[in-house]
C-alpha positions as CSV (number, residue, x, y, z in Angstrom):
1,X,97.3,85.1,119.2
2,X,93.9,85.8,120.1
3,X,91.9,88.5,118.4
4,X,91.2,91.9,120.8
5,X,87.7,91.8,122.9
6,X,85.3,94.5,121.6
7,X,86.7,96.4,124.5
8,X,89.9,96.9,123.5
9,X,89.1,97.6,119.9
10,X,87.0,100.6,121.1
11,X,90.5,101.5,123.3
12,X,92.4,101.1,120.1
13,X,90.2,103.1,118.1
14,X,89.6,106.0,120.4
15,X,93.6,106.5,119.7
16,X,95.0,109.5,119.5
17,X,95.3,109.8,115.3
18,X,98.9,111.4,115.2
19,X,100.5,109.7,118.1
20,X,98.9,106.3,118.8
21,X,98.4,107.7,122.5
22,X,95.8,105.3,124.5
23,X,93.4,105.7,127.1
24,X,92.3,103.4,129.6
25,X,92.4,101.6,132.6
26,X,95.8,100.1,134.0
27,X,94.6,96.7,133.1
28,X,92.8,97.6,129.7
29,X,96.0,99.0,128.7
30,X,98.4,96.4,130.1
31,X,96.2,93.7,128.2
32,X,96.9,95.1,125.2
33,X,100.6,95.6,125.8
34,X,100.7,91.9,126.3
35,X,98.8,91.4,122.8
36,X,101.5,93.7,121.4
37,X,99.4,96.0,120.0
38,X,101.0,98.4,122.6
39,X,103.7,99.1,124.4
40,X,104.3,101.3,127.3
41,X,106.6,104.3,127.4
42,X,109.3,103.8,129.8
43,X,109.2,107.4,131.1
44,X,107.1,109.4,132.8
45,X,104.2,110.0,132.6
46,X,104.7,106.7,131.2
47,X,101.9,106.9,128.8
48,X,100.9,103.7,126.4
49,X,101.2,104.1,122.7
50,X,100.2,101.7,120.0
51,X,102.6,99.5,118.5
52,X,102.3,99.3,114.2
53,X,100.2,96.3,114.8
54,X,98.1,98.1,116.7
55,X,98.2,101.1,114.4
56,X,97.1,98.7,111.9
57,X,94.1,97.2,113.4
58,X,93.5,100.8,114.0
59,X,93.5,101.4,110.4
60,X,91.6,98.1,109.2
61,X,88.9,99.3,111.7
62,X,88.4,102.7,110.1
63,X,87.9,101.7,106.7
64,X,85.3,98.9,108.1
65,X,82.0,101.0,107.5
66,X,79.9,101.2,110.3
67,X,75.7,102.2,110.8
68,X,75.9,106.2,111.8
69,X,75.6,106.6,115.7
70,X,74.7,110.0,115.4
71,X,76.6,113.3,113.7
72,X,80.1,112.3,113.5
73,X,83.1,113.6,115.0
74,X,84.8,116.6,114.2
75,X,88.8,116.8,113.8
76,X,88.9,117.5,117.5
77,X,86.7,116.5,119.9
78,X,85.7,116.3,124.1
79,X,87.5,112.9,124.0
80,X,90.7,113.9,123.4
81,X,90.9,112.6,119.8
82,X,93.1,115.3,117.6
83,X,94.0,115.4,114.1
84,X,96.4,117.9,112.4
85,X,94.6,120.6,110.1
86,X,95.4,120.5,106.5
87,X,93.8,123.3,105.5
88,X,91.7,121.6,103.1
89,X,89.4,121.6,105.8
90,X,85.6,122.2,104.9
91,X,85.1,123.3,108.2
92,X,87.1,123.6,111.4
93,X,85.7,122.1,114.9
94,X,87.3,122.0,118.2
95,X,89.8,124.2,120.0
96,X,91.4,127.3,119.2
97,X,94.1,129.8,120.6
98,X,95.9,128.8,123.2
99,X,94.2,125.1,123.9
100,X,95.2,124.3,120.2
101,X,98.3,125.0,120.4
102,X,99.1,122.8,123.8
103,X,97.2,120.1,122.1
104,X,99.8,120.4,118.7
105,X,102.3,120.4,121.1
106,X,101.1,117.4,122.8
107,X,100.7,115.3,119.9
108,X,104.5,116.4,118.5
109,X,106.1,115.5,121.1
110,X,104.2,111.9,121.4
111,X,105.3,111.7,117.4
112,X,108.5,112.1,118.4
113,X,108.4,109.8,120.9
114,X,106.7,107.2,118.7
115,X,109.9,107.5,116.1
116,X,112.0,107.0,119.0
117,X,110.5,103.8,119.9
118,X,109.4,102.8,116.5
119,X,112.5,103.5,114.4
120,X,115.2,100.9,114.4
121,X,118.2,102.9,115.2
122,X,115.7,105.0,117.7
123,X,115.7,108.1,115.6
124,X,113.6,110.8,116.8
125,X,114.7,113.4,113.6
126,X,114.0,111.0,110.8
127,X,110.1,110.0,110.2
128,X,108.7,106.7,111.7
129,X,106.9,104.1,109.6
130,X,103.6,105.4,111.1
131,X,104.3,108.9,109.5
132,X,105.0,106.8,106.1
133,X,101.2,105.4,105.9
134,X,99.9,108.5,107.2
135,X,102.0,111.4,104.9
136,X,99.4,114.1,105.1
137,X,98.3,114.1,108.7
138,X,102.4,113.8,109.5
139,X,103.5,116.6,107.1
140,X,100.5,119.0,108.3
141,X,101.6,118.2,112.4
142,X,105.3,118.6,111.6
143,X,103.8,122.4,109.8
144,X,101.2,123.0,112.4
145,X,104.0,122.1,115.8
146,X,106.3,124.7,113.7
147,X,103.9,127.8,114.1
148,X,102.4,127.5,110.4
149,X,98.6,128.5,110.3
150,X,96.7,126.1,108.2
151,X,94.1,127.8,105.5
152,X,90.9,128.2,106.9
153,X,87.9,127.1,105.0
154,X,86.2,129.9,103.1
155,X,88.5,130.6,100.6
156,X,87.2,129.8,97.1
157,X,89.8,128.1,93.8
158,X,93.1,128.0,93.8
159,X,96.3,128.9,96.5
160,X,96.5,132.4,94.4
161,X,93.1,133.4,95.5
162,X,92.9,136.8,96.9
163,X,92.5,136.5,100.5
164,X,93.6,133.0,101.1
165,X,95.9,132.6,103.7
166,X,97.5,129.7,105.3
167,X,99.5,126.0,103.7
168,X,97.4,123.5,102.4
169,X,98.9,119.9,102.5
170,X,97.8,116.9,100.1
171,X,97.9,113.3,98.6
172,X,99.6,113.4,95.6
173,X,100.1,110.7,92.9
174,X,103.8,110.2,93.8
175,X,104.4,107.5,96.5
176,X,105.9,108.6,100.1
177,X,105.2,112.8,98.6
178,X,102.4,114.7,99.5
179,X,102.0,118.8,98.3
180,X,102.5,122.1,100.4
181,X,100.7,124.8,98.9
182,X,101.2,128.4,100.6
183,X,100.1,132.2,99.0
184,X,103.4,133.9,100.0
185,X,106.8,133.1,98.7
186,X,108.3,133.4,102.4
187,X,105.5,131.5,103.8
188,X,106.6,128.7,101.4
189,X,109.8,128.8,102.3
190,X,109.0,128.6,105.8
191,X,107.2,126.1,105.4
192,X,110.1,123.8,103.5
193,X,112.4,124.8,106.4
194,X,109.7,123.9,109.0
195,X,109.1,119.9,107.3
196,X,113.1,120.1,106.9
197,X,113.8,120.5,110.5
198,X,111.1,117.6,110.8
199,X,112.8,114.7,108.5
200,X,111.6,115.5,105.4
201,X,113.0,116.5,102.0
202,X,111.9,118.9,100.4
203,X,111.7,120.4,96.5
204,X,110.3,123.2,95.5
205,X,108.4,123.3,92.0
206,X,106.2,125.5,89.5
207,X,102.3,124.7,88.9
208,X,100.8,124.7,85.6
209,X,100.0,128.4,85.8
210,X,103.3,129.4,87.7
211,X,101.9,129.3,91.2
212,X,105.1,127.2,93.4
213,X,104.5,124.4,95.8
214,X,106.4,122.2,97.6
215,X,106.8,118.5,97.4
216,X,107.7,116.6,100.8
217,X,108.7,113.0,101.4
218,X,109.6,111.6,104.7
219,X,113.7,111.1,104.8
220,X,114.8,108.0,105.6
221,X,118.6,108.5,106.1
């Protein structure tokens, strides 16, 4: 199989980070269906979405350094790129209010679409092997597409610090787990409900100085 042309890399890379989602022209995109590093969503809109090969080369290309352009892009930006907020945020760029929310509810519903098509059985409640390479920008969408608020940057030490506000999802040493942090007792539990609903499982457990958290793995039955 040939390699993709310059052009289509910089298609494959401008990809939407939580749903694969591609823009294009109908040719660009069709070229790349027919490299299988895409494949074309039967309904409409019928949008194109990349394949795990894609999402692959997609990944290889990331962690290929690259000479700075210019100040890099924020979580969000005039493209159309989104990414889930963690809440471990340093700082928070692009839309708010309203436009967030229709953009969280945009890249859910592609993520479910993507299990559909990517699982084998065509599961859209069960996490997709995409979600599995990518646990904390999955577990934070599946929190932020159930009305959680992230933590905004600001606050200072640990999840009990007066004042903070919002989960916090993050890599832990466990494979397939990542941790939910949250201030509030029924904010954690909402938020184990919330990743429940979305495939996961979920176990709640007590922090070296009694503070609870949440660990999350995608299900795969």
């Amino acid at each position: 199989m040939k390699p993709p042309t310059a052009t289509q890399r910089r298609i494959i890379e401008a990809a939407d980070p939580a749903t694969g989602r591609l823009s294009g022209t109908e040719a660009q995109l069709t070229g790349l269906v027919r490299a299988r590093l895409a494949f074309r969503h039967p309904r409409p809109p019928h949008a194109y979405f990349l394949t795990p090969a894609g999402h692959r080369l997609r990944d290889e290309a990331a962690r290929t350094p690259e000479p700075a352009a210019g100040p890099a892009a924020g979580p969000a930006t005039a493209s159309g790129v989104f990414a889930a907020r963690t809440g471990t945020e340093t700082s928070v760029t692009g839309s708010e209010g309203p436009a967030r929310a229709r953009e969280v509810r945009s890249a859910w519903e592609g993520l479910v679409e993507l299990r559909r098509m990517t699982n084998p059985d065509g599961a859209r409640d069960r996490p997709c092997a995409w979600e599995r390479t990518h646990l904390v920008r999955a577990a934070a969408l599946a929190l932020e597409a159930a009305g959680r608020l992230p933590a905004r940057p600001g606050h200072e030490g640990d999840i009990g610090h007066a004042g903070h506000e919002g989960y916090e999802v993050s890599a832990t040493p466990q494979p397939e787990a990542v941790s939910v942090r949250e201030p509030s007792p029924d904010g954690l539990r909402a938020c184990a409900a919330a990743l429940e609903r979305a495939g996961w499982q979920v176990s709640e457990h007590a922090g070296p100085r009694g503070a609870r958290y949440l660990l999350a793995s995608p299900r795969r039955a």
